[in-house]
C-alpha positions as CSV (number, residue, x, y, z in Angstrom):
1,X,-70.0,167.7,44.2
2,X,-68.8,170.4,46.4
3,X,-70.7,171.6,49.3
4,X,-71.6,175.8,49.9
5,X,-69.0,177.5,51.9
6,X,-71.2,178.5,55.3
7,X,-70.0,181.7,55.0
8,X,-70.6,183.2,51.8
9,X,-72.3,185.9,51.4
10,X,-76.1,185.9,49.9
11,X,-75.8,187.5,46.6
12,X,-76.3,191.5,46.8
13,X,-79.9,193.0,45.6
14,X,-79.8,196.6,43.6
15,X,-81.3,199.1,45.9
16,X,-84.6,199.8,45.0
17,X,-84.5,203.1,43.9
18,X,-82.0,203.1,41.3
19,X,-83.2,201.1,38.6
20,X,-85.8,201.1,37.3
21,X,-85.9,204.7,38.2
22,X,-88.4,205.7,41.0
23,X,-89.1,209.2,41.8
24,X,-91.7,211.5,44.5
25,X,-93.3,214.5,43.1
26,X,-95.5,217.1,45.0
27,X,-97.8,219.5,43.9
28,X,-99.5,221.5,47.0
29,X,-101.7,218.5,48.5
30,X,-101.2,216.1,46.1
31,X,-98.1,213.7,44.8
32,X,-97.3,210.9,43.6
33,X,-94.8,208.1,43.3
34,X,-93.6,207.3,39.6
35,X,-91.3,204.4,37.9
36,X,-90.1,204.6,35.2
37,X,-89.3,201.5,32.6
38,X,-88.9,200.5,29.2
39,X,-90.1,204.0,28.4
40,X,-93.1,203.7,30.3
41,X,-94.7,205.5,33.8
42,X,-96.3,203.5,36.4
43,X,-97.8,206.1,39.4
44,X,-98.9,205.7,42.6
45,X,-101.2,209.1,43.4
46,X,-101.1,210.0,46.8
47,X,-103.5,213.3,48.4
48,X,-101.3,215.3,51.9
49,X,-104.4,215.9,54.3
50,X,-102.6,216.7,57.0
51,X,-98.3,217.5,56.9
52,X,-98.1,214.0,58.7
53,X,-100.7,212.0,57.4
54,X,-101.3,211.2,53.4
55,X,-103.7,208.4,51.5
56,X,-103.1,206.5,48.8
57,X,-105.2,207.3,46.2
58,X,-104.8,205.0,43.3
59,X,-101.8,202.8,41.3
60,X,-101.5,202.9,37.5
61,X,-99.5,200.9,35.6
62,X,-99.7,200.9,31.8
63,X,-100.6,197.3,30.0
64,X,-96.9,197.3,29.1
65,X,-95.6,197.0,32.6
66,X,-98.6,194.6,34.4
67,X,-97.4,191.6,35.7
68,X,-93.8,193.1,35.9
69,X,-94.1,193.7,39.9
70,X,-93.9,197.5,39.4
71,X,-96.6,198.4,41.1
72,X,-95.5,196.4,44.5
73,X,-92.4,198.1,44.1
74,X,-93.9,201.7,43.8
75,X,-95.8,200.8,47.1
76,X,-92.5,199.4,49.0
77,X,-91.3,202.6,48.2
78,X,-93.9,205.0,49.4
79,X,-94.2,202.6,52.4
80,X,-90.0,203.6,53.3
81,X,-90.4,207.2,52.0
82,X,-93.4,207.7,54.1
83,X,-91.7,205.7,57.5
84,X,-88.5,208.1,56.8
85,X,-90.8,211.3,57.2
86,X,-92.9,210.5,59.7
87,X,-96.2,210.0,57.8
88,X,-98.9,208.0,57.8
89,X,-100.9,206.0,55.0
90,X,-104.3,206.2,54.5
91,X,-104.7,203.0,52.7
92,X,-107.9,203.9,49.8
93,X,-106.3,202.3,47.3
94,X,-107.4,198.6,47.3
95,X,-103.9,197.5,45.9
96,X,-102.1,199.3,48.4
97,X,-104.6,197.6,50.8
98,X,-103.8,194.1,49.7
99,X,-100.2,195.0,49.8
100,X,-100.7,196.3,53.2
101,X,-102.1,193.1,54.8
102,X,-99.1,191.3,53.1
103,X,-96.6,193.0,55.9
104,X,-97.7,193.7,59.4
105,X,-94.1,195.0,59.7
106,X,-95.8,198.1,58.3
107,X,-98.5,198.8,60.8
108,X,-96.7,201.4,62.2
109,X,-96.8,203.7,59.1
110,X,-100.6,202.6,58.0
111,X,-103.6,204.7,59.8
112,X,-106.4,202.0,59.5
């Protein structure tokens, strides 16, 4: 049986915004995150209280979708979106709480 070459590569991951299609929407003070598979919308709500400083409101994702991972990846998302402009996360949402104990690489973007 051959052995690994040491130096090959790790296989490449698809960046995570490209499928399944994630996109931000804002409306005055509110927004949210949205994925989009199979021909159904998982949402992350978020509310802008102050132009540096939002809170996660709630996660939805339909019956179709649970248990796919979809609604970790919508918070991964909001968690790079949010580092990239300079905002924090109010963390109300208990699933983006749980998430948020899961990586203390993020405390920088949570305001707890």
């Amino acid at each position: 049986m051959a052995s690994p070459r040491p130096n090959s590569a790790p296989p490449q991951r698809r960046p995570l915004s490209t499928d399944p299609a994630i996109r931000s929407e804002t409306s005055g003070g509110k927004g949210r995150y949205v994925l989009s598979k199979d021909g159904h919308e998982a949402e992350l709500t978020v509310s802008f209280t102050t132009p540096t400083l939002m809170i996660a409101d709630h996660t939805h994702v339909p019956e179709a979708l649970r248990g796919t991972g979809v609604a970790v990846t919508l918070v991964h998302f909001m968690v790079y979106d949010a580092r990239a402009r300079g905002i924090k996360i109010v963390p109300l949402c208990p699933f983006v709480n749980a998430i948020r104990k899961k990586h203390p690489e993020w405390a920088d973007v949570f305001a707890t």
